[in-house]
N, C-alpha and C positions, 0 to 999 in steps of 0.2 A: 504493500500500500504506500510505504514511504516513496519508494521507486515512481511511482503514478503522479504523488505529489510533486517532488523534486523537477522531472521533467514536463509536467501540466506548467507548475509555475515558471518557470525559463523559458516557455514555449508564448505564455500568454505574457511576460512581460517581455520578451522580442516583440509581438505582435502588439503591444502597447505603445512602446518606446517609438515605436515609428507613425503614431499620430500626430495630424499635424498640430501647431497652438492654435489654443481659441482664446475668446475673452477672460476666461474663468483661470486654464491654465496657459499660460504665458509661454513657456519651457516646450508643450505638448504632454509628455505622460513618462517622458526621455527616463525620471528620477524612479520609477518602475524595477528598473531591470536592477535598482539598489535593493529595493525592497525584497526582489526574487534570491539575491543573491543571499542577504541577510537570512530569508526563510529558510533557502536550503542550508545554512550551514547550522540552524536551530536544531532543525526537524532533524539533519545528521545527527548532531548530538544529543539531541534527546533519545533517538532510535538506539545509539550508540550506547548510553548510558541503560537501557532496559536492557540490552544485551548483558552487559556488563554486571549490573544487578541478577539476572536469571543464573548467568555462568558462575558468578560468585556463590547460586544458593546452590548448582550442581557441583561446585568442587566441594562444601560444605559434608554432602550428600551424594557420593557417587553414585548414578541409576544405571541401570545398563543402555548398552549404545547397539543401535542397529546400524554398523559400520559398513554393510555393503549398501542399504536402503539408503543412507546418509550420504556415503560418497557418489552417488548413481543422484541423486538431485541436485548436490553441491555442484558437481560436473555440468551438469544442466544448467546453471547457474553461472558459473563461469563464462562459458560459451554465450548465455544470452545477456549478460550485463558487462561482458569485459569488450565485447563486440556494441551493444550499445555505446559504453566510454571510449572507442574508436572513433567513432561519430563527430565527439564533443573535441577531440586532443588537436587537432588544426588550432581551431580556437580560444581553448581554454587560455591562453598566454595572452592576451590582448585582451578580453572583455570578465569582468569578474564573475557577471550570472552563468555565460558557458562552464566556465571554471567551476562554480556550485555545480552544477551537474552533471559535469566529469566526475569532480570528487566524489561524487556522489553514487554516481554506477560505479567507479571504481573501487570505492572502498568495498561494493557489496560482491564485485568479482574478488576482492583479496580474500576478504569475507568465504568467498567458498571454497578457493583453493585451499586454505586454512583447515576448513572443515574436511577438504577430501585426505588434506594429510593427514587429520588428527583419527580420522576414521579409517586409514591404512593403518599406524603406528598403533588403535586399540585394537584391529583385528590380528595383530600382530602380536602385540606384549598380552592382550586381555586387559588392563588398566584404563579403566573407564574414566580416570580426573584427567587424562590427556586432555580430550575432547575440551572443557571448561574452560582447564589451564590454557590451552591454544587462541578459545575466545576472550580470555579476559587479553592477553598477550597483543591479541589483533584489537582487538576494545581501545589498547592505551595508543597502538598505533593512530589509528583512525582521528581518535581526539587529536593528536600532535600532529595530522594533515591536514584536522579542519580547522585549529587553533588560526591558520594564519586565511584562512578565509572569512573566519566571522570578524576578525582584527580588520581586516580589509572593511570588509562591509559596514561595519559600527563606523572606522572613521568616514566612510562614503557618504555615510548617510547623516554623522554630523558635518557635514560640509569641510572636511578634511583637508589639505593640499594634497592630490595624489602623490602615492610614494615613487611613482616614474620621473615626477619632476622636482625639480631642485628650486625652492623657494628661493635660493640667495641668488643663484645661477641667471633666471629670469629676474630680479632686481638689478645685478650687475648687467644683463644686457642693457636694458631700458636706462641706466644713470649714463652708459655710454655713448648714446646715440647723440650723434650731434645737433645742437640745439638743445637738449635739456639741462637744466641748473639740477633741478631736484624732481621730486617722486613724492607719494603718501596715498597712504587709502588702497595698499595695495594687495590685493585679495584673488585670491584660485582657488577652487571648488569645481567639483564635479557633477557634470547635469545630469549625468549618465553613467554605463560603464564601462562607457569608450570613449564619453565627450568633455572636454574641461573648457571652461568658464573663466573670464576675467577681468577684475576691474582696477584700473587705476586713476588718480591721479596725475598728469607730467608735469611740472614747473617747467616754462620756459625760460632762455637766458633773455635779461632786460637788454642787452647790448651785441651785436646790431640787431634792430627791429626785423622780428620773424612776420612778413606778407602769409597774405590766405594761401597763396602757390604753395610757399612753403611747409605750409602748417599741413595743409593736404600730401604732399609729397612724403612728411614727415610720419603722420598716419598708417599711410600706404608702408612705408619701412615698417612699419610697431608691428602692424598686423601679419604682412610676411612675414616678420622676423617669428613671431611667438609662434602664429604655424610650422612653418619650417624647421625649426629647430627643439621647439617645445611641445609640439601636437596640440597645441591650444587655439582652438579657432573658434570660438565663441568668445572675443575679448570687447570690452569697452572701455573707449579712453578718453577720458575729459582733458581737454588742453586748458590749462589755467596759464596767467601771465604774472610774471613776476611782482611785481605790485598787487595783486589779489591773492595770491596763496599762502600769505599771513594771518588775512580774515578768513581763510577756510577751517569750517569748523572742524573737517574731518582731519585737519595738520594732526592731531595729538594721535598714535598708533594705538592709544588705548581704547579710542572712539568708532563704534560703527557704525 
């Protein structure tokens, strides 16, 4: 069932994320595929932790194991969710929701091959807490796979800098570009799980007077420059003049 979910959700916020904006949402529905990603790496862990909890009360309590019945679905199991995660692994590295749902069919093909060997090595020794011991083993793995996808996604979804780009890296572009004195109010966040967001501030320099040519010319660099180089193409850039960015309220970096 978890399986059903993980991939319904990734499927429907793809198919969200690509709505266009309307008056209500501005963005379109882009902030979605944060949400799916965040779900799947819940629902992993929760699923993970009942695992986790059952194995614990089977090693407590060893029961008997029907190791050929066991390995003969595990197998089944592998083949259709390790071929499912074959799917997602193009992707997985570039969008965070794919990546939920890789991790996701993957963990549950680790999951089986685990099972098929713990169900050879009981039909083998007769030692029924293999089985258990194998799952609590694969249990802690899974948590430590999906540790760095819920991290992703919590900070996504608090409007985070993504971890691809270097906050100081895009300030240093932007203080170098000629024509600018200073910078402030300067902010990246992710509208998506493959699109980033920007807004700054630029202080112009007071001497010699920057023309409209200029200022558009100047534009035209910022927005190149952060695509190119920073994959950021959703930016907006306020031009302020040296004499006015003293009164701007947002000067102080503690203010948003």
């Amino acid at each position: 069932m978890s399986d059903v979910l993980a991939l319904a959700a990734a499927w429907l916020a793809e198919k969200l994320s690509k709505r266009s904006p309307s008056a209500r949402f501005t963005y379109g529905l882009r902030r979605s595929s944060i949400l799916a990603a965040l779900s799947n790496a819940v629902i992993l862990l929760v699923v993970t932790g009942g695992v986790a909890w059952e194995s614990l009360g089977r090693l407590l309590e060893p029961s008997p194991v029907a190791g050929k019945t066991v390995m003969i679905v595990a197998a089944i199991g592998i083949l259709v969710n390790g071929g499912t995660a074959m799917l997602f692994a193009s992707g997985q590295k570039n969008d965070l929701n794919i990546r939920g749902a890789f991790l996701h069919m993957m963990a549950d093909a680790v999951t089986s091959l685990a099972v098929v060997i713990a169900g050879g090595l009981v039909l083998l020794t007769g030692l029924n807490w293999i089985d258990p011991a194998v799952s609590l083993a694969i249990s802690a793995l899974v948590v430590l796979t999906t540790w760095g996808l819920l991290r992703d996604s919590v900070d996504m979804a608090l409007d985070a800098v993504p971890r691809s780009i270097d906050h100081a890296a895009v300030e240093d572009f932007l203080r170098t570009i000629p024509a600018v004195a200073d910078l402030h109010d300067l902010h990246i966040w992710p509208i998506s799980t493959t699109e980033t967001a920007l807004t700054v501030h630029l202080v112009l320099v007071s001497t010699p007077p920057i023309n409209s040519a200029a200022q558009t010319a100047l534009l035209q660099n910022v927005v190149e420059g952060l695509r190119s180089r920073f994959n950021i193409a959703h930016p907006t850039v306020q031009i302020e003049e040296a004499c006015y960015a003293p009164s701007c309220h947002l000067v102080d970096p503690h203010t948003v």
